[in-house]
C-alpha positions in Angstrom: 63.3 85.3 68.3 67.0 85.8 66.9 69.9 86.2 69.5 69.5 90.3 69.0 66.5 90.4 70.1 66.5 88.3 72.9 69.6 90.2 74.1 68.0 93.4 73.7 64.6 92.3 75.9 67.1 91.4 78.2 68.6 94.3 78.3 65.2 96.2 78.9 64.2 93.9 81.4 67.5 94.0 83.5 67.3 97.9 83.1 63.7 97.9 84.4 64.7 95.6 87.3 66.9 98.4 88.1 64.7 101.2 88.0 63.0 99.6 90.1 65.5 98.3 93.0 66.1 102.5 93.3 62.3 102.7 93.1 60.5 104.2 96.3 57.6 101.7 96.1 60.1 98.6 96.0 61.9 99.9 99.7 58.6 100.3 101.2 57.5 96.7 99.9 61.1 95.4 101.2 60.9 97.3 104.6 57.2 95.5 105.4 58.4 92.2 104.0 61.8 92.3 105.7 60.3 92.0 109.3 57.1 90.1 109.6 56.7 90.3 113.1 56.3 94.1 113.1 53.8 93.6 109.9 51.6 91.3 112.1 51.7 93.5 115.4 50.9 96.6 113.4 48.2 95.2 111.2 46.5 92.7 113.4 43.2 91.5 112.4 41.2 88.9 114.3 39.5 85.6 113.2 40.4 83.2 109.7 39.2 86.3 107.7 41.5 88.5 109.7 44.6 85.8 109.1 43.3 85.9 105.5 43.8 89.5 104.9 47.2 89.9 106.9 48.6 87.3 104.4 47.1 88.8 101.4 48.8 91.6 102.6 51.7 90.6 103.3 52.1 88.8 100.5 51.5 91.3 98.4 54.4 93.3 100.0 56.6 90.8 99.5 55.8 90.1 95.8 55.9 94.0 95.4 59.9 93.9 96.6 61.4 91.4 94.1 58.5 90.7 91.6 60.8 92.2 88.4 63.9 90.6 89.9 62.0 87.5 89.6 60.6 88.3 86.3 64.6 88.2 85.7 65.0 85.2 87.3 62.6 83.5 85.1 64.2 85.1 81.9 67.9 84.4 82.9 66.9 80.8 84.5 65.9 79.5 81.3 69.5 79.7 80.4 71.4 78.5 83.1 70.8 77.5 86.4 73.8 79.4 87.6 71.6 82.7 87.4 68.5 81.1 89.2 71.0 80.4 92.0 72.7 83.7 91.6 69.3 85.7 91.7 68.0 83.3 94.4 70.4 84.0 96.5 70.4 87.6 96.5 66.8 88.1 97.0 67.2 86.5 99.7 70.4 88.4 101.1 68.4 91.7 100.1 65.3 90.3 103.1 68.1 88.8 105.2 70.6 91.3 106.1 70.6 94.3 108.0 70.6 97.6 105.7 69.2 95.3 103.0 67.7 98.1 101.2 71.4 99.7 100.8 72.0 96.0 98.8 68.7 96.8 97.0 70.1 100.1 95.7 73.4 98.7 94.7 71.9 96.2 93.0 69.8 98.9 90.8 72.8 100.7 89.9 74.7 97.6 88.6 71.9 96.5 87.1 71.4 99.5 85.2 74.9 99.3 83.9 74.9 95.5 83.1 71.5 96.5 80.9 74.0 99.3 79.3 76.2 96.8 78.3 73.7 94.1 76.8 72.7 96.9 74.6 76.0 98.0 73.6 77.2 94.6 72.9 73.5 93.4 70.9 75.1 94.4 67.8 77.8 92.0 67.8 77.5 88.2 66.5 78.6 84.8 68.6 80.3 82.3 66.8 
């Protein structure tokens, strides 16, 4: 795969991690995975199968938050370690902080226009 072409799936996949940080589904994975305590005392189930199925759950919330981001990560980590930090890190801010899913929807917007501009700029050659 030329240098076009990976810039352009780039592109589509940043834009898609975008759509998706604005995405209603990806707040209401962020807001269960965000405070476990409330997940267990609202979904309580008893016994190792109980356990089981809260952490299947769960789990699947938290996936369901950041999976394209870390789609990304795995795209933009091949390249440079810098970006697996970088993306590391805010995943991690976006769970952390209070009004994380303000961060979330930031984060789609400059996403989006960072995806804008690997598709503008596919065209051109590197020396």
């Amino acid at each position: 795969m030329g240098f076009q072409a990976t810039r352009r799936f780039g592109a589509v996949l940043v834009a898609l991690a975008g759509l998706y940080q604005l995405a209603p589904l990806q707040s209401v994975c962020l807001r269960h995975c965000r405070s476990p305590a409330e997940f267990l005392s609202s979904h309580w189930r008893a016994g190792s199968a109980g356990a089981w199925r809260m952490g299947v759950e769960h789990g699947t919330f938290c996936v369901g938050c950041c999976w394209l981001l870390m789609a990304l990560l795995l795209f933009a980590g091949v390249m440079s370690l810098l970006w697996i930090a970088a993306l590391g890190v805010f995943v991690l801010l976006e769970k952390l902080v209070p009004r994380g899913e303000w961060l979330a929807r930031a984060s789609g917007v400059l996403l989006l226009g960072f995806a804008a501009y690997l598709l503008a700029t596919s065209g051109t050659t590197v020396a």
